[in-house]
C-alpha positions as CSV (number, residue, x, y, z in Angstrom):
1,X,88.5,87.9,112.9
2,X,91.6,87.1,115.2
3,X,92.0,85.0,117.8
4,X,92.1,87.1,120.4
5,X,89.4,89.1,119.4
6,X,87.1,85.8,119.2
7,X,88.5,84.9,122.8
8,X,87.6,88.6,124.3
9,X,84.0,88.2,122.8
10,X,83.8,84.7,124.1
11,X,84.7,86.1,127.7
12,X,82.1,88.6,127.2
13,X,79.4,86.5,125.8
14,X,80.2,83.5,129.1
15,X,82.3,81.5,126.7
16,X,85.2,79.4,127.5
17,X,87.5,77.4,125.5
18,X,90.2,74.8,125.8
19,X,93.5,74.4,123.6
20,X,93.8,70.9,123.5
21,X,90.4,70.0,121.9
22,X,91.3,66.0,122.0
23,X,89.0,63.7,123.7
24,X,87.3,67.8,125.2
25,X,83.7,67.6,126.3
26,X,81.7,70.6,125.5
27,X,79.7,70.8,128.3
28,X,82.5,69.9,130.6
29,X,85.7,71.6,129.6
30,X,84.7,74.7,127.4
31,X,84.7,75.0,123.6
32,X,87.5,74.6,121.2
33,X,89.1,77.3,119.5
34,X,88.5,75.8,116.1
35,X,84.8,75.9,116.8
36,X,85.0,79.4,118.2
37,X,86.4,80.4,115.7
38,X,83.5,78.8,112.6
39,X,80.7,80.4,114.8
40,X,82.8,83.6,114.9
41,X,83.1,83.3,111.2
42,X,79.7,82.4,110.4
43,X,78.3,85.3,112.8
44,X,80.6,87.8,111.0
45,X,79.5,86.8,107.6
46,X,75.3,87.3,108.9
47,X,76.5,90.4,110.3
48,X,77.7,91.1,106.5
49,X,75.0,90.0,104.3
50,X,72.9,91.9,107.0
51,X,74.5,95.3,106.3
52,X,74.7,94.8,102.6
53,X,70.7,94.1,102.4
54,X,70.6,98.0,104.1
55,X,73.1,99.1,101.7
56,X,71.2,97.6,98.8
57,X,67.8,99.4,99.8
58,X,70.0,102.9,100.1
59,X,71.5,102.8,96.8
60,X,69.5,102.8,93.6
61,X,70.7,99.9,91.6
62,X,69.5,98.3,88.1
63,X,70.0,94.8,86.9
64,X,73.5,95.9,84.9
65,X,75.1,98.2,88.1
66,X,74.7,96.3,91.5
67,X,75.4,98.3,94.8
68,X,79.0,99.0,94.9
69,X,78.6,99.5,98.8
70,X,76.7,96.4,99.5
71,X,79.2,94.3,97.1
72,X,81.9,95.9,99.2
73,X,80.4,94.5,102.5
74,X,80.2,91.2,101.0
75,X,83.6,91.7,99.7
76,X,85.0,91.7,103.6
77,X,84.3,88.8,104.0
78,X,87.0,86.5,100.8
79,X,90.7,87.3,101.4
């Protein structure tokens, strides 16, 4: 996810941030980008294993061919 797509989703969610992040308070001065940007991450990659589950209980699978869908969900998320 790109930068400015994690700032216009902070905006929309009441989030604001600060581009210096030295010697910032939270609570005071807004988030900083670096930490926008690991929730942003982590919520991407829920939102990924969450889709792949679905994509799992579509496909029929077996122990020797996992879901080529759901692997490609997971597979957003490295690179």
């Amino acid at each position: 996810m790109d930068e400015e797509t994690i700032i216009r989703l902070a905006k929309e969610a009441g989030i604001y941030y600060r581009d210096d992040y030295e010697f910032c308070e939270i609570d005071r001065d807004g988030v900083p980008m670096e930490m926008m940007a690991r929730f942003a991450a982590l919520v991407a990659a829920a939102e990924r294993e969450a889709c792949a589950l679905v994509a799992e209980s579509y496909e029929p699978t077996c122990e020797s061919c996992p879901s080529g869908v759901a692997n490609a969900i997971r597979g957003r998320g490295k690179g």
